[in-house]
C-alpha positions, 0 to 999 in steps of 0.5 A: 523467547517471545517478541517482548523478550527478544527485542532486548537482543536488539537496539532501536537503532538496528530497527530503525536501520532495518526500517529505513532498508526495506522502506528505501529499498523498494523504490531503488530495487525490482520487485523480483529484487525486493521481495525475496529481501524482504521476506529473508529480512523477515525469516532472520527475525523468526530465527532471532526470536527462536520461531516464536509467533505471537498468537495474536499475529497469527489471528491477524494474518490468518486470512493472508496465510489461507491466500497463500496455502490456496495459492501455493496447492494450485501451482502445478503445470505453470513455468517455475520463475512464475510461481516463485515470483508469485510465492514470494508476491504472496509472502511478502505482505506476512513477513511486513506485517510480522516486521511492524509487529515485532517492532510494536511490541518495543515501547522505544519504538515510538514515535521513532517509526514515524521519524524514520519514516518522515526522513525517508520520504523526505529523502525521496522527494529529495531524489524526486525533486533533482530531475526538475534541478538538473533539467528545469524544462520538466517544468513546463513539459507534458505531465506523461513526459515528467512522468516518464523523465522524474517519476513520483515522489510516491505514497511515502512522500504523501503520508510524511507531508500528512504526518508533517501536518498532524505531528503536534496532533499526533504528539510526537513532537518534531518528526525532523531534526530542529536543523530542518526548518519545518516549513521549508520541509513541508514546501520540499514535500509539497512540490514533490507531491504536486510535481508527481501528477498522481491520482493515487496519490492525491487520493490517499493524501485525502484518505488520510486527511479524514482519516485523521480529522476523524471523518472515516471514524463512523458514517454520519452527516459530515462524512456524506458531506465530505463525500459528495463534495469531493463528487462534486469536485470531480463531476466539475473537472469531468465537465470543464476539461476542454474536448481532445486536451491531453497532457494535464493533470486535469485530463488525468483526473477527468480520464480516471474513471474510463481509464479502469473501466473494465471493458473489451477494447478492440482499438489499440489507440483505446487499449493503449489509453485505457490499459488498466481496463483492458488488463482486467478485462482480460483477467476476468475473462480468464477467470470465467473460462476457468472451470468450477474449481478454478472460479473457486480455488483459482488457477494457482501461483504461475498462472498467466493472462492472456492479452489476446496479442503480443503487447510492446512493454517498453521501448527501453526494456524492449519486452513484448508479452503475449502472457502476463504475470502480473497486472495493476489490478490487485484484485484481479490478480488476486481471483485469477490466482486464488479464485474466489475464495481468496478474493474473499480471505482479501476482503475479510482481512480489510473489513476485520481491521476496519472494524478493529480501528473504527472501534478503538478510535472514538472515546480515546484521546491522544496516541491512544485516539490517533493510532487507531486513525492512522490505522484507518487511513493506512487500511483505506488507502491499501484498499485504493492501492490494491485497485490500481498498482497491485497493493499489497498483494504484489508488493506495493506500497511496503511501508504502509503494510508494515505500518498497519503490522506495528499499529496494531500491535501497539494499538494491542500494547496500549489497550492491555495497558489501560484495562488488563486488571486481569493481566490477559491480552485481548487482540484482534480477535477478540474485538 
């Protein structure tokens, strides 16, 4: 029983069921709640469609599978909650992808999966939106205390104000119920993106923009002018914000570039501002001390970074650590675990479907035009994640990982539908 067989086992809307479940869950669970979640979630559809994997999602994933075997073979000699934490960080990334791909391989699915996913953001700038209700003065306190009292909206609350933008681009009609007026939803995920004080998220909302607009389609005159606006744009905030303001988000944008800045910093006040930097620091440092199989193959699921002192986590959680497991740089995760190689098996996997996307979105029209630029954006913006909250490889962002699953796939379904005269598919791979 293959993908296509199997999915008459199951309604659209169990799908969409299961789509909101992992989606929402997520944000309302912890990571060491929602991983194993979500890799059952995908087990159970394995077992539905009698262990049977498509050939093609193996040629996509391959990359992510040789980052795990290498990680999986070097846990030895590390604490067992630490390398369980780390398999499933590494299995978590496969079983979404293989989620998005059995429910592209469901030609009912679209654009049910887009509307799914517009009324889950909706839902979150909803929740996030009701601290500043019941507590108005967030208005006008300091962005670290919004932060810290409200949160974010997150990336989903992004991607659906883009999708809002785009939808009659993308031709899937209302995303939302005709109830739902859809400029009143689009102010409610706007204020929700705006109070979030993200970087990130501002970031990815611009991936995405160009993304759809067509400029990350290929390198040309208009995509070097949009880049060196947007370089401009930072270099004026770097040079207006006033010495010694803190507290904005104009401070924010302008410490961005410091604030992962790997460097050795000794002053606690400096650690303390640019953390992100120090962790890497850190990292890296742990990786160069390693021997020439450790640089290569990395020290394996369970191995810890060394702080160098036992750093206060949290007031409320009241955790101190001297070793951490997990740090906001992906990348160096990534290479203290796997090494090299799988720093490598990451990359590869990025640039494969960049290549993949970028071919298939310049001579199409329509969905068939528009997928492979959703695809795009979704790929560049788990780049940008993967920098400075883990990414994927430590589970963030979920429904971006699950949309690049189901891209492809249809993005495959529609290519065998316009040229198979043959009657063979030609995926990832073959491209």
């Amino acid at each position: 029983m293959h993908f296509e067989e199997s999915r008459r086992a199951v309604t659209p809307i169990g799908r969409l069921w299961l789509l909101g479940v992992v989606i929402l869950a997520q944000n309302f669970l912890s990571r060491d709640l929602f991983s194993p979640l979500v890799v059952l979630a995908g087990f159970t559809i394995l077992i539905s469609t009698y262990g049977k994997i498509k050939r093609s999602y193996l040629k996509l994933v391959w990359p992510l599978l040789g980052v795990f075997v290498i990680g999986f073979v070097g846990a030895f000699n590390h604490e067992p909650h630490d390398i369980l934490r780390d398999v499933a960080f590494a299995l978590v990334p496969l079983a979404l992808i293989f989620i998005g791909y059995w429910f592209g391989s469901d030609e009912r699915m679209w654009p049910l999966i887009l509307r799914v996913m517009a009324g889950c953001g909706l839902v979150l700038a909803v929740v996030h939106l009701s601290a500043f209700v019941f507590n108005p003065e967030l208005l006008s306190a300091d962005v670290y205390d919004v932060r810290q009292a409200a949160g974010g909206g997150g990336v989903l609350v992004t991607f659906t104000l883009v999708l809002m933008l785009f939808q009659y681009r993308l031709g899937v009609g209302r995303l939302l119920p005709k109830s739902l007026p859809r400029l009143g939803i689009i102010a409610v995920l706007l204020a929700s993106f705006i109070l979030s004080y993200s970087r990130t998220d501002i970031i990815i909302a611009i991936i995405f923009l160009l993304s759809l607009w067509g400029f990350l389609s290929r390198v040309n005159l208009r995509l070097v002018l949009v880049v060196a606006v947007l370089a401009a744009g930072f270099l004026a905030i770097v040079a207006t914000v006033p010495e010694g303001e803190t507290g904005t988000l104009r401070s924010k944008v302008a410490q961005s570039a410091t604030e992962v800045a790997v460097s050795n910093y000794e002053d606690m006040a400096d650690i303390n501002e640019n953390w992100r930097g120090y962790e890497t620091f850190r990292a890296l440092a742990s990786f160069s001390s390693g021997s020439v199989t450790q640089k290569i193959f990395g020290q394996g699921f369970g191995a810890l970074v060394d702080l160098g002192f036992v750093m206060d986590f949290g007031k409320a959680a009241d955790v101190q650590l001297r070793y951490i497991p997990i740090l906001h740089n992906g990348y160096a995760y990534i290479l203290i675990k796997t090494g090299l190689l799988g720093l490598v098996c990451y990359v590869y996997f990025y640039i494969r479907l960049i290549r993949y996307a970028v071919r298939r979105s310049s001579p199409l029209v329509g969905e068939q035009k528009f997928l492979p630029r959703l695809l795009l954006g979704c790929v560049w913006s788990l780049i940008l994640v993967m920098y400075v909250v883990g990414g994927m490889a430590e589970t963030a962002e979920p429904a971006l990982v699950l949309l690049l699953g189901y891209l492809v796939r249809r993005i495959e379904l529609l290519k065998v539908t316009r040229l198979s005269e043959n009657g063979q598919e030609k995926g990832l791979v073959a491209s």
